[in-house]
PAPA-656496 format. One line per 10 residues: for each residue x, y, z of C-alpha. Coordinates in steps of 0.5 Angstrom, whole numbers, plus 500, padded with zeros to 3 digits. Example, Ala and Ser with C-alpha at 12.3 -4.5 7.8 and 13.67 -1.06 7.14 Angstrom:
BEGIN
525:491:516; 527:498:514
This chain:
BEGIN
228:617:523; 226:621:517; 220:626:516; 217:620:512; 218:614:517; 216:620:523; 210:621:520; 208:613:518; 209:612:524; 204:617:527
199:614:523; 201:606:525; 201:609:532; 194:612:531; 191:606:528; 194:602:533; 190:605:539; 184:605:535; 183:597:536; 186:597:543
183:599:550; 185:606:552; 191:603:557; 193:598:551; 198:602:548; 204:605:551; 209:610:546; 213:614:551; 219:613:551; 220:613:558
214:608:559; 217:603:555; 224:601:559; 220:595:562; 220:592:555; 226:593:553; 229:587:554; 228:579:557; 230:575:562; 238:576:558
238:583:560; 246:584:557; 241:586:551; 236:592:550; 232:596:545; 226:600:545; 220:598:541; 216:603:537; 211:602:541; 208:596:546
201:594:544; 197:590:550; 191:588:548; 186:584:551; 182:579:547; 186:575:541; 181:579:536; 185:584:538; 191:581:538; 189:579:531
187:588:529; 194:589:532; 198:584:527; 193:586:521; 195:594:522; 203:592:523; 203:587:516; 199:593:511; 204:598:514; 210:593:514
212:594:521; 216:588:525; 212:585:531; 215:581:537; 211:578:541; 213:577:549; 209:574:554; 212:574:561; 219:577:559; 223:571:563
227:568:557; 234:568:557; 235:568:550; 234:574:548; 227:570:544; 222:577:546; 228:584:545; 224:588:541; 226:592:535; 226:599:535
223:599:529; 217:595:531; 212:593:535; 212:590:542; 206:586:542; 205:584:550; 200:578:551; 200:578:558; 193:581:559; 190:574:555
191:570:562; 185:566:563; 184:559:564; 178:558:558; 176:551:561; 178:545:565; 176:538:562; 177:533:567; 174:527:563; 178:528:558
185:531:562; 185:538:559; 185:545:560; 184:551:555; 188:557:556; 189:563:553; 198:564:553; 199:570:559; 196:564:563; 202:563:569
206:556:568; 204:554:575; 197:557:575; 195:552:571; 196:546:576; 194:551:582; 187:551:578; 186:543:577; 190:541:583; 183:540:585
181:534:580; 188:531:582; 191:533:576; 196:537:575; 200:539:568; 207:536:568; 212:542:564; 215:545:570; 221:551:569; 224:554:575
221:560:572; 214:556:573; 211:561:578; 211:567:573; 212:565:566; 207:564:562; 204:559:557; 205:562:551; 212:563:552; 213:555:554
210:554:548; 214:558:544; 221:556:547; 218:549:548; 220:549:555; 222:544:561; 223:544:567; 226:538:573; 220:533:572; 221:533:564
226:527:564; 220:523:565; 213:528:564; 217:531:557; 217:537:555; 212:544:552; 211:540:546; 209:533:550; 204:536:553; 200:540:549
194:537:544; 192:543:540; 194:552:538; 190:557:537; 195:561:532; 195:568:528; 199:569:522; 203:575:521; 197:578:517; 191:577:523
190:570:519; 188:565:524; 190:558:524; 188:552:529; 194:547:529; 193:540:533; 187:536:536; 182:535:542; 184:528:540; 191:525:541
192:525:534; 191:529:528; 191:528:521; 197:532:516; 203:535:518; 204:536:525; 204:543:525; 203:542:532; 210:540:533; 213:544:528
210:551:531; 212:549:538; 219:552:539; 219:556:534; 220:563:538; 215:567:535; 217:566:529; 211:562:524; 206:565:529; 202:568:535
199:564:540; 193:565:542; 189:559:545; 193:554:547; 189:546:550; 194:543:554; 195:535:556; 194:534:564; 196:529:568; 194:524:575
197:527:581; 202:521:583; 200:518:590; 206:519:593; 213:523:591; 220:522:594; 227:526:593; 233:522:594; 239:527:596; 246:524:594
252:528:595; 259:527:592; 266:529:593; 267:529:585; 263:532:579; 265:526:576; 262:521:580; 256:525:580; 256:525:573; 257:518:572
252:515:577; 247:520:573; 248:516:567; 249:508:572; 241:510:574; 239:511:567; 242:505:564; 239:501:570; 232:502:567; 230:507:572
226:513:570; 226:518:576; 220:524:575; 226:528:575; 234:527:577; 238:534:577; 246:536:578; 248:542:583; 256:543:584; 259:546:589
258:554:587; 252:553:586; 251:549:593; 254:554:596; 248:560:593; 243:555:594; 243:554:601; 246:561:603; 239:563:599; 234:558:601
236:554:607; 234:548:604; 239:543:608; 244:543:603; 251:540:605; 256:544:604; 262:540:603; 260:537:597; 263:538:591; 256:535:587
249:533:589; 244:530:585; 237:530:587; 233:525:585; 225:524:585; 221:519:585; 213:518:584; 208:514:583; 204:507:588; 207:507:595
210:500:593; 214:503:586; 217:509:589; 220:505:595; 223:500:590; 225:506:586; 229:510:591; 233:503:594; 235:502:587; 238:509:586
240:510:592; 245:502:591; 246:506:585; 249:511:589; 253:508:593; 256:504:588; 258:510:585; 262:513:591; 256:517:594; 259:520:600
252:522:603; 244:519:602; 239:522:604; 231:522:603; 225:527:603; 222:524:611; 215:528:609; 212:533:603; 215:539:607; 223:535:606
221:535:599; 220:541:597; 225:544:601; 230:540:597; 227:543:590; 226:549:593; 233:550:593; 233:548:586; 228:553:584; 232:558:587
238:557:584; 238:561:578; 237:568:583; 241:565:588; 248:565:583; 246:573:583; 250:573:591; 257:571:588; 257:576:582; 255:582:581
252:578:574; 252:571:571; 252:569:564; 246:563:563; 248:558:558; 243:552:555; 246:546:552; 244:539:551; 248:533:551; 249:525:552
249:523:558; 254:518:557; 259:525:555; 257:528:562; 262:527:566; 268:529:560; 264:535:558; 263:537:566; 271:536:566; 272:541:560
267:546:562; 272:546:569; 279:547:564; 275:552:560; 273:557:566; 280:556:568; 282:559:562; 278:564:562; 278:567:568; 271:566:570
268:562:575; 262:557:573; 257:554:577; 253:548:574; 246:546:576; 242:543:570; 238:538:568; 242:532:569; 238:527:567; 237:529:560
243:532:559; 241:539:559; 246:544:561; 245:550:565; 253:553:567; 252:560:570; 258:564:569; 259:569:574; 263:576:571; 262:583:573
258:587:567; 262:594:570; 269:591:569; 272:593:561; 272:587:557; 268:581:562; 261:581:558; 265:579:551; 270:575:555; 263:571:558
261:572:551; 266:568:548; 267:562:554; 259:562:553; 261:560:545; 266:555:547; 261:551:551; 256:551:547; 261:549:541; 263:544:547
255:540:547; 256:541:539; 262:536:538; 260:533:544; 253:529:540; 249:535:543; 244:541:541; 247:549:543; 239:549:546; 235:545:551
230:549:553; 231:557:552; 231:557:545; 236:561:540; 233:568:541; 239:572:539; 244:570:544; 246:563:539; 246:566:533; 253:565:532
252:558:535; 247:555:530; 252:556:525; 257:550:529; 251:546:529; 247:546:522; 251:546:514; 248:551:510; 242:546:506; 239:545:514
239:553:515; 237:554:507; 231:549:510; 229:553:516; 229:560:513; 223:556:507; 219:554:513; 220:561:515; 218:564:509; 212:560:509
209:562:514; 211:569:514; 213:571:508; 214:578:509; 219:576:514; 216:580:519; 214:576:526; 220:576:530; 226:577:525; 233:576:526
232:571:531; 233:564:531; 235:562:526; 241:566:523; 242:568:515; 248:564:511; 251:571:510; 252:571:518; 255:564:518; 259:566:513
262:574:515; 264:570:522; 267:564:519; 263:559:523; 258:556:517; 259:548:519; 260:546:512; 262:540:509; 261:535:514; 267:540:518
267:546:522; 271:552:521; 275:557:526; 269:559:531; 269:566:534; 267:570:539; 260:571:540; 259:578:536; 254:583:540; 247:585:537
């Protein structure tokens, strides 16, 4: 760095401590390692400096402050996004939103709650559980992510088959422009009048705004809730009777996929009761009157047996039902005892292609030389293959890398999305050029510029430049795609 940035530096870093707290600004480096990456750890860097202000009125001063110097500013909440959406910069700001972690107000009556973004996913139901509602996006990260990530990543979770996803679930943003300019997006009511910029910031990874207030929607608690367990001694069957259960008019609150591997790290984590013997399992909720749930699980379980389901079992009590998410919850960290490292991969396809794409994911972990493990949100065809490598081991972290990209090439061709819920980040990057021709990717970057002209909120993530997709080969063009390669590194 040179004297002059050095000394431009200094004087942001002197600005910035003057609007925030005493314990509001970190600048050592050794201080700063805790921050320099998410939850997708295969990428690092140290921010110029974290900021942790403590009101949104800070956080409005911290982004004034960065814009007047033309300093970059990423915005992280609970860091557990697996995309790379939250790496900071080392020539910006990491602006933490963790300390704004209060619940403004519950609304019973109207069935809401406002809350700043560091408030954890699950709190939200724990805090109006008691007014027997609950909010519905549940991650498997829900007992310490944060709202303002979900909302930034549009996040899912196992019941968002039926409830539906961050963006279904909110009514109303408090958000900041780059400059500290306010903006209020969405309504108390269920509709608002303009442009749905609700939607449109929803999943935007930080790259329009910062969030600040967020109004969620919440839901009555069902009366009763079941989990069918259905084991199968094939990938294919399970696939298939995923697919038979939605075409037969079923919406179950969640119907998820496991294979053997994962099986295997579950159960040896959680003791949830898994049979180890299946090659697949599906788990299958169902809520609702006593009456519905009852209908329900017979017609999936007939569904099951038609498709050849080699066991069926029920959850007999609220205790047998959480055992059966818990090993579910937990697989992601239980994958962790196979491998030294596992590479989380997120696509979305047709649930009519289940089984083909499964079939192909199967081929091409053979032919790289690398175990896979599935577990993922079966019912709305969003894949979560978890490559299992060894980071020590010259050349495994590019070869991941690159079956991670033909996995997601894999759900592109297939009529799927390279994201489901974990956003691009900097880990699609490359992906996102199979995906969308050179207009769409023009389109996205005017939204950008709209927003944040100087380009300074969370920049070169999400959506890459045409001059990448170019350099690289992989611009969809012309209703063709071109050789695809392998992921580059950041």
């Amino acid at each position: 760095m040179s004297a002059v940035a050095t000394n431009r530096s200094a004087a942001l870093l002197r600005q910035l401590a003057a609007v925030l707290p005493a314990d509001g600004l970190i600048a050592a480096s050794e201080a700063l390692a805790p921050y320099e990456c998410d939850g997708l750890s295969a990428y690092r860097a140290r921010p110029l400096a974290v900021a942790l202000p403590h009101s949104a009125g800070q956080v409005a001063a911290v982004l004034r402050l960065c814009h007047a110097a033309g300093v970059p500013v990423v915005a992280r909440g609970a860091g557990t996004g697996l995309s790379g959406g939250a790496l900071p910069r080392t020539d910006g700001v990491l602006l933490s939103l963790a300390r704004l972690n209060s619940i403004l107000g519950i609304d019973p009556a109207n069935r809401s709650a406002r809350v700043q973004p560091g408030v954890r996913n699950l709190a939200i139901s724990q805090a109006v559980a008691p007014h027997g509602l609950f909010y519905a996006p549940d991650p498997s990260s829900q007992i310490a992510c944060s709202i303002g990530g979900n909302v930034a990543e549009n996040a899912g979770g196992v019941h968002c088959l039926k409830y539906g996803l961050t963006t279904h679930n909110l009514l109303k943003l408090q958000l900041l422009l780059a400059d500290g300019t306010p903006l209020s997006v969405g309504a108390d009511a269920l509709d608002a009048p303009g442009y749905d910029l609700l939607a449109l910031t929803t999943g935007s990874e930080g790259l329009l705004a910062v969030v600040t207030e967020v109004v969620v929607k919440l839901l009555p608690l069902p009366p009763r809730a079941r989990v069918l367990l259905a084991a199968f001694d094939s990938i294919e069957a399970a696939a298939t009777a995923v697919a038979d259960v939605i075409a037969a008019g079923i919406v179950p609150a969640g119907l998820e996929m496991m294979d053997r591997l994962a099986i295997e790290a579950a159960e040896a984590f959680a003791r949830c009761g898994y049979p180890p013997d299946a090659a697949a399992i599906l788990l299958c909720e169902c809520d609702g009157t006593g009456a519905e749930v009852d209908e329900d699980i017979e017609r999936v379980s007939a569904v099951m047996r038609a498709r050849g389901a080699t066991q069926l079992r029920v959850s007999r009590d609220e205790r047998e039902r959480a055992a059966f998410w818990a090993g579910r919850k937990a697989a992601f960290p239980a994958v962790g005892r196979l491998a030294p490292d596992y590479y989380c991969i997120d696509g979305s396809i047709p649930r009519r292609v289940l089984a083909a794409v499964l079939r192909r994911i199967g081929e091409l972990s053979d032919e790289y030389g690398l175990r896979v493990a599935n577990v993922f949100h079966a019912g709305d065809g969003n894949l979560h293959p978890l490559i299992l490598y060894d980071a020590n081991q010259p050349g495994q972290l590019e070869r991941t890398e690159a079956l991670g990209v033909e996995i997601l090439k894999l759900c592109v061709d297939a009529g799927g999305s390279v994201t489901g819920e974990h956003g691009v980040g900097v880990e699609k990057l490359t992906a996102m050029c199979h995906q969308f021709a050179a207009p769409e990717l023009e389109t996205f970057h005017a939204i950008k510029r709209a927003f944040d002209p100087a380009g300074l909120l969370n920049p070169g993530k999400a959506v890459p430049t045409l001059a990448r997709c170019a350099e690289f080969g992989a611009l969809h063009v012309h209703g063709g795609r071109l050789p695809h390669p392998e992921l580059p590194r950041f």
